[in-house]
C-alpha positions as CSV (number, residue, x, y, z in Angstrom):
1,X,7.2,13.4,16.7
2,X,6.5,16.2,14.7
3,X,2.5,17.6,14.9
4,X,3.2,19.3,11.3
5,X,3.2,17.2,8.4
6,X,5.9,18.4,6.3
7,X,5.6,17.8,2.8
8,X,7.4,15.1,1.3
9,X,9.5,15.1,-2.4
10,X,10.6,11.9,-2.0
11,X,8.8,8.3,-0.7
12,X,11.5,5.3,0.6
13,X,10.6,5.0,4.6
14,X,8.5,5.1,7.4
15,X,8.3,9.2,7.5
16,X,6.3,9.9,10.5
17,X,3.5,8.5,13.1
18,X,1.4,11.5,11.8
19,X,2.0,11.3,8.0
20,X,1.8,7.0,8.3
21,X,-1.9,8.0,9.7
22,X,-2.9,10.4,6.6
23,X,-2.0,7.6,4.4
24,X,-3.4,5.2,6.0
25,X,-6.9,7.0,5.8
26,X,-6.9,8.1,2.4
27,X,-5.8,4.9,1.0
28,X,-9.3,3.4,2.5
29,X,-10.9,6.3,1.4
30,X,-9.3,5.7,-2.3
31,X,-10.0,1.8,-1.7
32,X,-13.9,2.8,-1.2
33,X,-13.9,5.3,-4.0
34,X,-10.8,4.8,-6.0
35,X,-11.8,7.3,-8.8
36,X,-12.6,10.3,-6.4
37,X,-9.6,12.3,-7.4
38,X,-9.3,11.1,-11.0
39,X,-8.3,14.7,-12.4
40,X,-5.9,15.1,-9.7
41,X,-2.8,13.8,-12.1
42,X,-4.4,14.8,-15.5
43,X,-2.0,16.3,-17.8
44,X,1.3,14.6,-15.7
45,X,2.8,11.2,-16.1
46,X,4.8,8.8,-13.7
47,X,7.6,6.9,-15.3
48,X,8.0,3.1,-13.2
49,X,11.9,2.3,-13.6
50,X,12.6,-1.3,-13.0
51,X,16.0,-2.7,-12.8
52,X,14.5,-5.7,-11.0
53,X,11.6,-8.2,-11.1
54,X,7.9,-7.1,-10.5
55,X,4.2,-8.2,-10.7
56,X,2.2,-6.5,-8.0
57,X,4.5,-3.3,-7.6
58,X,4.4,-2.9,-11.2
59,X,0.4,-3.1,-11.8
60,X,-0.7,-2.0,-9.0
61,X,1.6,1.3,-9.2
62,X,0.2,1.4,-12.7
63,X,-3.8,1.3,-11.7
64,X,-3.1,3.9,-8.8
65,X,-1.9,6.8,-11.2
66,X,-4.5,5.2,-13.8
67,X,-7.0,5.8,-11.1
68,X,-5.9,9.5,-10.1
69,X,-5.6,10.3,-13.7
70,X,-1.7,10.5,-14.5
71,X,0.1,8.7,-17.4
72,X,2.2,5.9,-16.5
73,X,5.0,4.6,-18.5
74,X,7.1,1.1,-17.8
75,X,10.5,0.9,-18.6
76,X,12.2,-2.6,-17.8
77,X,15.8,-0.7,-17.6
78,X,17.4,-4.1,-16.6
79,X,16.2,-5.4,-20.4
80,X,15.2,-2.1,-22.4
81,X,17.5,0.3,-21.4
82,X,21.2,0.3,-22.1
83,X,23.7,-0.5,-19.5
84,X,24.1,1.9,-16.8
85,X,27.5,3.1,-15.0
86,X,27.0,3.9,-11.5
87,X,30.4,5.2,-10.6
88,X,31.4,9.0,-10.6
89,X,34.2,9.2,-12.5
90,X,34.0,6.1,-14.3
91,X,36.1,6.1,-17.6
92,X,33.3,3.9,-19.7
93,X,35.0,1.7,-22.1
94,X,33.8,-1.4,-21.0
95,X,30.0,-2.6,-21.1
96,X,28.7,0.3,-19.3
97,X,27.0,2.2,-22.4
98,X,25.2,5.2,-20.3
99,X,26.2,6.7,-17.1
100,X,23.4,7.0,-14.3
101,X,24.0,10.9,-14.5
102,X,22.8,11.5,-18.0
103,X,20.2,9.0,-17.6
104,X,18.4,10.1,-14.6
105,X,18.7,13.5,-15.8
106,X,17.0,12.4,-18.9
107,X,14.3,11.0,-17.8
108,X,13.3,13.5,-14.9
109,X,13.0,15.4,-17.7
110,X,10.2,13.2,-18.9
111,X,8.2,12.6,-15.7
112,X,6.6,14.4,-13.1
113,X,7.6,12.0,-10.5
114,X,9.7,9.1,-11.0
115,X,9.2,5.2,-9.2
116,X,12.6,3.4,-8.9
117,X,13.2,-0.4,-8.3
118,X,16.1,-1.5,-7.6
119,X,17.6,-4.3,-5.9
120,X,20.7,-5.0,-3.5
121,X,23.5,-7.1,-4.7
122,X,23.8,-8.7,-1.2
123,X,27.5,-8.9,-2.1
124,X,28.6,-5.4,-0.4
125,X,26.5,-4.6,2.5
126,X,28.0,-0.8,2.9
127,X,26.8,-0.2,-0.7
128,X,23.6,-1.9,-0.1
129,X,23.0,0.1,3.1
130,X,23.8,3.0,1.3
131,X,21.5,2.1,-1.2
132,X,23.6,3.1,-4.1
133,X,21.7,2.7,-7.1
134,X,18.1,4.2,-5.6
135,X,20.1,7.3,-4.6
136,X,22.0,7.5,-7.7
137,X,18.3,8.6,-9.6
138,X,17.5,10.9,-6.7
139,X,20.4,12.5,-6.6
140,X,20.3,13.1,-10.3
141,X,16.3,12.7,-12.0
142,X,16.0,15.9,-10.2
143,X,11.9,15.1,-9.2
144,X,10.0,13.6,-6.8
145,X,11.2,9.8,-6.3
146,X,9.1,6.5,-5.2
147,X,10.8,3.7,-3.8
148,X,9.1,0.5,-6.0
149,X,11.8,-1.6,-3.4
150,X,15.5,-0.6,-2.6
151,X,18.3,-3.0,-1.4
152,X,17.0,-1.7,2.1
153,X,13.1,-1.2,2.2
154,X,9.7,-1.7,0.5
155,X,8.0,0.9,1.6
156,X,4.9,1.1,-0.3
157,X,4.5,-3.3,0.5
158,X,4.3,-1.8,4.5
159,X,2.5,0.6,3.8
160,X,0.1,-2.0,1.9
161,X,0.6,-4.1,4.9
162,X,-0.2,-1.3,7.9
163,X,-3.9,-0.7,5.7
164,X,-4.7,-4.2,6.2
165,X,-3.7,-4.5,9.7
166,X,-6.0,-1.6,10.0
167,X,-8.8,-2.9,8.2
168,X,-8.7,-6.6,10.6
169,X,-7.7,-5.7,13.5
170,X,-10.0,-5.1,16.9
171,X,-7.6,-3.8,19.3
172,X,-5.3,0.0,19.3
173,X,-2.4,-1.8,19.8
174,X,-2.1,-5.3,18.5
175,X,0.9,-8.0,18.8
176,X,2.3,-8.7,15.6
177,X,4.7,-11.1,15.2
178,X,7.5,-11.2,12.3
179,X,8.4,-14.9,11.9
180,X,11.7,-16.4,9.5
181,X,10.4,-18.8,6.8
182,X,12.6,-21.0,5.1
183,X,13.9,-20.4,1.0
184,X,16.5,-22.0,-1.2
185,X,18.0,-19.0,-1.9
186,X,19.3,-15.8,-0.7
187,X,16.5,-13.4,-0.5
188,X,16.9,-9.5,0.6
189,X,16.2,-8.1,3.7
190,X,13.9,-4.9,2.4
191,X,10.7,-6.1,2.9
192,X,11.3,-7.5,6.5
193,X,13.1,-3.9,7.8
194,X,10.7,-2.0,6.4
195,X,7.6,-4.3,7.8
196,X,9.7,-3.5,11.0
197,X,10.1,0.2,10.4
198,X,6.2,0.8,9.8
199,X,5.4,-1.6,12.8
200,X,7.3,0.3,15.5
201,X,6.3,3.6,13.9
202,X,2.3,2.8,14.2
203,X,3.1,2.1,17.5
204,X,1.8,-1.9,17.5
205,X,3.8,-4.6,19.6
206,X,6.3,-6.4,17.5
207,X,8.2,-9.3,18.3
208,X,10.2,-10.4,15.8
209,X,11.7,-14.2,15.1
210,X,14.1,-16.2,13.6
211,X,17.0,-18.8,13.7
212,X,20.2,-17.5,15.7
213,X,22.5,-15.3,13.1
214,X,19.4,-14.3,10.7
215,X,19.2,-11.0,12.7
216,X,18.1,-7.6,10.8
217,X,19.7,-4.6,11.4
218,X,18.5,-2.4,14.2
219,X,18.2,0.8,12.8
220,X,15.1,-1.0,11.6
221,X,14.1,-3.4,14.5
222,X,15.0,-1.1,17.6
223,X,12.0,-1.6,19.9
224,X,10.8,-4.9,19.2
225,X,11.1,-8.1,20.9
226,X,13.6,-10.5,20.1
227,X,13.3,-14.0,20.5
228,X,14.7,-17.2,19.0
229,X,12.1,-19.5,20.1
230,X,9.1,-19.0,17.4
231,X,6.4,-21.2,19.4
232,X,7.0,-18.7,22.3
233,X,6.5,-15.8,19.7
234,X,3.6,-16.7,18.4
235,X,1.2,-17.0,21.4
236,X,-1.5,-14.8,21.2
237,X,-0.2,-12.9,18.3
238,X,-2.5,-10.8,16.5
239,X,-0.7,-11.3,13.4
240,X,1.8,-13.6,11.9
241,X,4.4,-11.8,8.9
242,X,5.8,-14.2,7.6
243,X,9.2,-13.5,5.0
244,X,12.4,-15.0,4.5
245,X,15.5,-13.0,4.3
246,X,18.9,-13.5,4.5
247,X,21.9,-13.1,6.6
248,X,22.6,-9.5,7.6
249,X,25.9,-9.9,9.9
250,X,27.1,-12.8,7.2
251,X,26.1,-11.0,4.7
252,X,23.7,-12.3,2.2
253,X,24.7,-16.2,3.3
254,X,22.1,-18.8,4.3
255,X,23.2,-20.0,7.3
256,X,20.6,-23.0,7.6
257,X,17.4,-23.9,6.1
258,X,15.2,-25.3,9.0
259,X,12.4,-26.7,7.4
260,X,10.3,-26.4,10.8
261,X,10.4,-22.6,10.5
262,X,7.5,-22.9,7.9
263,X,4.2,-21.8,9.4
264,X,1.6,-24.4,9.7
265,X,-1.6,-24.7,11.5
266,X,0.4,-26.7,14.4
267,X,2.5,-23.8,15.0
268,X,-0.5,-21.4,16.1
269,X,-2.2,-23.9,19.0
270,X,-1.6,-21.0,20.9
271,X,-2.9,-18.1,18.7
272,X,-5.9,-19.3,17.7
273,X,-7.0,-15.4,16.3
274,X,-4.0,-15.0,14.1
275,X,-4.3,-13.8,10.9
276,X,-1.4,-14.5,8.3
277,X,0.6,-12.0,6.1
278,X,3.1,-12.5,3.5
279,X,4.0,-10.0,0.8
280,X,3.8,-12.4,-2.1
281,X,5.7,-14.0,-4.2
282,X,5.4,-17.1,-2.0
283,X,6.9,-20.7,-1.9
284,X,3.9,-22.6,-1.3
285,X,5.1,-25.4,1.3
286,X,8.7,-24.3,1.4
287,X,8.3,-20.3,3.0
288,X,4.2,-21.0,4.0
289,X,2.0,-23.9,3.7
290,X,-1.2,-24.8,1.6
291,X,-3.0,-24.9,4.6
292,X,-2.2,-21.6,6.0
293,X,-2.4,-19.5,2.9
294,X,-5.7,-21.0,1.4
295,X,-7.5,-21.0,5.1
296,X,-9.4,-18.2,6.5
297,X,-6.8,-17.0,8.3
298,X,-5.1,-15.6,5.5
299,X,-4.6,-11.8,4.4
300,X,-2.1,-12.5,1.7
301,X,-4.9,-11.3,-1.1
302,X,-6.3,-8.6,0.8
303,X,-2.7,-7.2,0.9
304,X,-1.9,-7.6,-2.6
305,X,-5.5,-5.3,-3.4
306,X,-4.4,-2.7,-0.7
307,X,-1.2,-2.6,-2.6
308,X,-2.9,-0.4,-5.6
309,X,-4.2,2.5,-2.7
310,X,-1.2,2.8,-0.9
311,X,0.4,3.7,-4.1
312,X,-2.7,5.7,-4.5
313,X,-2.2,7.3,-1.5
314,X,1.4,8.2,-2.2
315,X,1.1,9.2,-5.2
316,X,-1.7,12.2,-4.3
317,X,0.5,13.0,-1.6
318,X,3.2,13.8,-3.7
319,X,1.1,15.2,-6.2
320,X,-0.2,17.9,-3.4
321,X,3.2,18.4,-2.0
């Protein structure tokens, strides 16, 4: 890896060991003094796209410019803005009102740094994987770009996550463990490949688990431990992620919903240190159960507060750079 860290213009992975470290530190620096660098952003303004669904991404992305002094403006494009063609070349005389071009363009006009959500349509995986509609406003906003969630990765959720790891564990390198819950629906598979992609890229010992034919793509898991059996897993794990997601080789299917996947306090005899992570929102009793996410072994709260100073962090970065 790199020892230089090369400014970044746009924020939707893992970037580097180096540059995950920097983060790391000044979102607990922001986390003990949030308003230190309140003039930083004064005089610019963020503009938070959402095409999708939000409540921690969306306030906590909004207190994190707030605290560093920058504007931020919500737009709900999926029920405030018109209907957007994604397709070069389209000829638009259907229901597409506004083409992504003109739109994009538009508002990087507006903003100093745009924050895109987007979701995948687990329908066409090469699209998804391409991650067509996120790279259809960086290719044409024309200013720095936040990933707020892709059809491929969460990135400012891992980041969220690493900080807490940070803040509870006791060891350089601890085991982690990335465990399958059960849903009743298809859910995407961002959060768990970027969980994945931060994991390996801090360097901890990941093991990642699941039901045969729920496994993630390995451009994202390549270096963790495999294994189908989640009691074997979870002994002596560190910490327990637990997500749902759904099928990436069938893609977007359910293939089963086991309801013994769910994590309860049975299933960690043999970690009896484990601390449990979820990115939230959670189906009590369904993905996790009461007695796992009200206990003490729970982090799902810490993560969620550690969500407004990893944006934090980003967003100063991006401000230097």
């Amino acid at each position: 890896m790199a020892n230089i860290i090369k400014p970044i213009t746009h924020f939707t992975k893992f970037e580097s060991h180096e540059l995950g470290i920097q983060l790391i530190a000044q979102a607990l620096l922001y986390k003990q003094n949030p308003f230190v660098d309140k003039l930083k952003g004064t005089g610019k303004r963020i503009g938070c796209i959402f095409l999708n669904p939000s409540l921690r991404t969306r306030v906590s992305t909004q207190l994190a410019a707030l605290n560093l002094g920058m504007e931020p403006i919500i737009l709900n494009m999926d029920k405030e803005g018109w209907a957007l063609e994604m397709n070069d070349g389209a000829v638009m005389n259907r229901d597409k009102v506004e083409h992504i071009k003109d739109a994009a363009a538009v508002l990087g006009s507006y903003f100093d740094i745009l924050a895109i959500r987007a979701f995948p349509s687990l329908t066409n995986r090469e699209e998804d994987l391409a991650d067509f509609v996120f790279n259809q406003f960086v290719t044409y906003c024309g200013k720095p770009v936040i990933s707020l969630e892709s059809a491929i990765r969460h990135p400012l959720q891992s980041l969220a996550d690493q900080i807490t790891m940070k803040e509870n564990s006791t060891k350089a390198k601890p085991k982690v463990v990335m465990t399958w819950a059960p849903h009743i629906k298809a859910i995407p598979h961002a959060v768990a490949n970027s969980f994945a992609e931060w994991t390996l890229g801090m360097d901890h010992d990941l093991t990642i688990t699941h039901p045969e034919g729920y496994e993630l793509d390995e451009q994202f898991t390549k270096g963790a431990k495999l294994e189908y059996d989640q009691n074997k897993a979870l002994e002596n794990a560190d910490f327990v992620y637990v997500k749902n997601w759904s099928s990436f080789n069938d893609y977007g299917k359910i293939l089963q919903v086991d309801s013994n996947w769910m994590l309860t306090e049975e299933h960690l005899i043999a970690a009896p240190n484990a601390k449990i992570m979820h990115c939230l929102p959670v189906r009590r009793n369904v993905e996790l159960s009461d007695e796992m996410l009200d206990s003490s072994r729970s982090l799902v709260q810490e993560q969620a507060k550690n969500r407004v100073f990893a944006a934090q962090s980003v967003i100063s970065h991006l401000l230097d750079s």
